[in-house]
N, C-alpha and C positions, 0 to 999 in steps of 0.2 A: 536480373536487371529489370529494371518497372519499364514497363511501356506503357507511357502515359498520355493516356486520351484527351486530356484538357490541350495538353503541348500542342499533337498534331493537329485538333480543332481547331487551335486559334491559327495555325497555319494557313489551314482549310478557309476558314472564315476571312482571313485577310485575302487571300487571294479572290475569292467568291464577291467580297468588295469591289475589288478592279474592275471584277468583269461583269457586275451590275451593274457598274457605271458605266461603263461602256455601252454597254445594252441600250442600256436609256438614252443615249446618244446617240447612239443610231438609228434606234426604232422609235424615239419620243414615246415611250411607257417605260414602265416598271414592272419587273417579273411580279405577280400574285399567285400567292396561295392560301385556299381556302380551306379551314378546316371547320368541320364540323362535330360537336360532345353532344351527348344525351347522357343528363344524370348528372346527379353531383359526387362520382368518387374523387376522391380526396387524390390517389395518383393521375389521373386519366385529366385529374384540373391542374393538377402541376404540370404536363407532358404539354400540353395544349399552352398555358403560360407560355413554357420556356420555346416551343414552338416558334408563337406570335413575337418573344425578345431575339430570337434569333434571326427573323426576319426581317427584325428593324435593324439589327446589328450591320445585318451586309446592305442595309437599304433598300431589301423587299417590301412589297407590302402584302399586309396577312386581312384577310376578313375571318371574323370570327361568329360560326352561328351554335348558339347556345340552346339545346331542348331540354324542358324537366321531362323525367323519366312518367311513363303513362304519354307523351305524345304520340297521336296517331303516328304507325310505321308510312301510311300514302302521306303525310306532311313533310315528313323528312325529305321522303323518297322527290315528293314536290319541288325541294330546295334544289337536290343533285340534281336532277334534271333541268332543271334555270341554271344554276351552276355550271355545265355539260356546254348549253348555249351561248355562255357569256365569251368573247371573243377577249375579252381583259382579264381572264381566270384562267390561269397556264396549269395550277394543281390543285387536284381536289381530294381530301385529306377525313375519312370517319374514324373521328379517335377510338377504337379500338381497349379494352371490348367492350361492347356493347350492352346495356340492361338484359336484365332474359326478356324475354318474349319479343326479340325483336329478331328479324330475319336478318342477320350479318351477310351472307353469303347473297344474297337481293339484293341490298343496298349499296354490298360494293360492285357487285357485279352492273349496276347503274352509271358507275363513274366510265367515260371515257379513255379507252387504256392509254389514248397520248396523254391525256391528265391524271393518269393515278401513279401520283408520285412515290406514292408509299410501296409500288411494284408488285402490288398484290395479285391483280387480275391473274385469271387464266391463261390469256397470250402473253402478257409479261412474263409468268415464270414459263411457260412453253419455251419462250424466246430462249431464256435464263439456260433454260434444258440442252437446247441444242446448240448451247455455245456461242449465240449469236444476241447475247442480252441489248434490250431498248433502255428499258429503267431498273433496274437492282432495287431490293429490298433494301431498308435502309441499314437497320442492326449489320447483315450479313455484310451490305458493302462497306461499312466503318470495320469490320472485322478485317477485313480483307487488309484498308489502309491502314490499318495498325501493323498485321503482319510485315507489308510491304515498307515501312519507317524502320524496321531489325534488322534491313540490310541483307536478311537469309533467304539461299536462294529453295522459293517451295517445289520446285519440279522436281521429283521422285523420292520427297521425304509422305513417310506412312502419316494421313491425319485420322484423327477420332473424333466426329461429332458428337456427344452427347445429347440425344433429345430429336424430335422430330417433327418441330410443327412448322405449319405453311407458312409462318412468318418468321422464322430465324434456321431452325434445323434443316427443312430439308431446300433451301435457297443454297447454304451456309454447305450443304454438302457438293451442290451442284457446281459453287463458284469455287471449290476445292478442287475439285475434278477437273473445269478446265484450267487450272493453275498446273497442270498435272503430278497433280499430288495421286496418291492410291489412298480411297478415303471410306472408311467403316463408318456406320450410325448405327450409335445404339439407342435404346430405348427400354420401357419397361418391360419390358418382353426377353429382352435380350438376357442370352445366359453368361455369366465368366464376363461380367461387365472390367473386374478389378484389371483380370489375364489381359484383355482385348485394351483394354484403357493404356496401361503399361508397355505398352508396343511400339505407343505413341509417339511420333515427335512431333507431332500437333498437335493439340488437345484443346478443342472449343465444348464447354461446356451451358447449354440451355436450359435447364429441365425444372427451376423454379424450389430448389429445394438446398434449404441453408447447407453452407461446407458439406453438400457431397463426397465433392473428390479430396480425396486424404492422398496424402504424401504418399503411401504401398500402391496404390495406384499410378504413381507416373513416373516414366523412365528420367532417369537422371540428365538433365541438359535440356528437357522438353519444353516450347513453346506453348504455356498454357493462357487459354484466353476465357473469362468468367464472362458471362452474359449475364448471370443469373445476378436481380433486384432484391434480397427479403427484407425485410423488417425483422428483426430481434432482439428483445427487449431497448425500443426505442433507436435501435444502431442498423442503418443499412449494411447488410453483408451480402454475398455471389452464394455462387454454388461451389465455388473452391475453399475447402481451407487454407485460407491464404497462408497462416503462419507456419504452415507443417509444408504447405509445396512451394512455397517463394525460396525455402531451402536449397532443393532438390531442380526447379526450374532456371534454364538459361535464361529465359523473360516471361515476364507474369506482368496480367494487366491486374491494377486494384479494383478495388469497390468500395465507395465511389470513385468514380474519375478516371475510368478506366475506357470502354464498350461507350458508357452513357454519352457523353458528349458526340461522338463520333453519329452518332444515329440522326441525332437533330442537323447535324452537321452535314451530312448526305442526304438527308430530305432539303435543304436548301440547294444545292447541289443539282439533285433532282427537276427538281421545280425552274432552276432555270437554263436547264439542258429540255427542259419540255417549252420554255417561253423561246429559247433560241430554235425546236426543230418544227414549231410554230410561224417563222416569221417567211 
């Protein structure tokens, strides 16, 4: 069965409407968030669009600050910091990645952890760790709410992370864990990836590499969820092959329209769970 990320987005979105407004009715503003790109990639300009239309959807408001690639890193760094002080900027947003030569891990580490809505900082996932999360990564916590729409319950079924990075995998493992799942990550390192995959009855895959996971891979009835974005030949596809394990899988998200919505969707979310622990 598809579990389908456009669905519960607009779910998400309508209700995030209500309580926008309301907001502004109480507090006379409107939740903001700000994000800021460096660079012209062609994804990272689409991510940041659909951003800015999401925020007008639930009637946020977005500021948008744009650098060509070669801007001094202190100009940037300039912005976050007036950004940081703005008392009508609830999030603040560096679209992710970054040009090379620019120090990522500085500049986020600049944002304000009540304002970084994207959940990155160090004490955000700290929090994240010990079970007592402030703000969720965005990807991990749409992952989360797609699972929780299957109606299954996740406390003591085995999940399998695919993939390990600070912004999807190992959030993505932590918020499994206190679901109390018993939850494996693998990575490239990892041996008997096929054995350890197939165990699964969660299966969230990250690792950025077209249809991966093949159908011998994954225990029959399993919950599998693609993260992964590629490009091939012209056609966006996950890290699942979808057509060999939609077989074999009880719910499968697609690609697109699966993971993607959902991310934008909890970054609004975010953003104004940081304007309400603000007021």
């Amino acid at each position: 069965m598809l579990i389908l990320g456009k669905e519960v987005s607009k779910q998400t979105r309508e209700q995030l409407k209500i309580e926008v407004e309301e907001f502004k009715k109480q507090h006379g503003r409107i939740p903001c968030l700000s994000v800021i790109i460096v660079g012209e990639d062609p994804a990272s300009q689409t991510y940041v669009k659909n951003k800015v239309l999401g925020c007008a959807e639930v009637g946020m408001k977005s500021l948008k600050y744009e650098f060509p690639n070669g801007t001094k890193q202190e100009d940037i760094a300039d912005v976050i910091k007036t950004l940081s002080q703005d008392k009508n900027v609830d999030g603040i947003l560096v679209q992710l990645p970054l040009p090379k030569g620019y120090d990522e891990k500085y500049l986020l580490d600049l944002i304000p952890e009540e304002k970084d809505v994207d959940g990155f900082c160090a004490n955000n996932l700290g929090l994240l760790a010990m079970g007592t999360p402030r703000t969720i990564s965005c990807t991990p916590f749409g992952v989360m709410k797609l699972l929780e729409s299957t109606g299954v319950s996740l406390a003591g079924k085995n999940a399998v992370v695919i993939g390990r990075s600070n912004t999807v995998g190992k959030p993505m493992a932590m918020l499994l864990l206190n679901a109390n799942c018993t939850v494996t990550v693998c990575h490239s390192k990892t041996q008997n990836i096929k054995e350890i995959a197939s165990q699964a009855d969660i299966l969230v895959v990250a690792i950025g590499k077209p249809k991966f996971l093949k159908a011998d891979m994954v225990k029959p009835g399993a919950i599998v969820i693609d993260v992964g974005i590629n490009r091939v030949d012209g056609k966006l596809v996950g890290d699942v092959d979808f057509d060999e394990v939609e077989k074999k899988a009880s719910f499968i998200t697609p690609v697109p329209g699966g993971v993607g919505p959902m991310t934008i969707s909890m970054l609004l979310y975010n953003t104004l769970m940081a304007a309400k622990s603000r007021v």
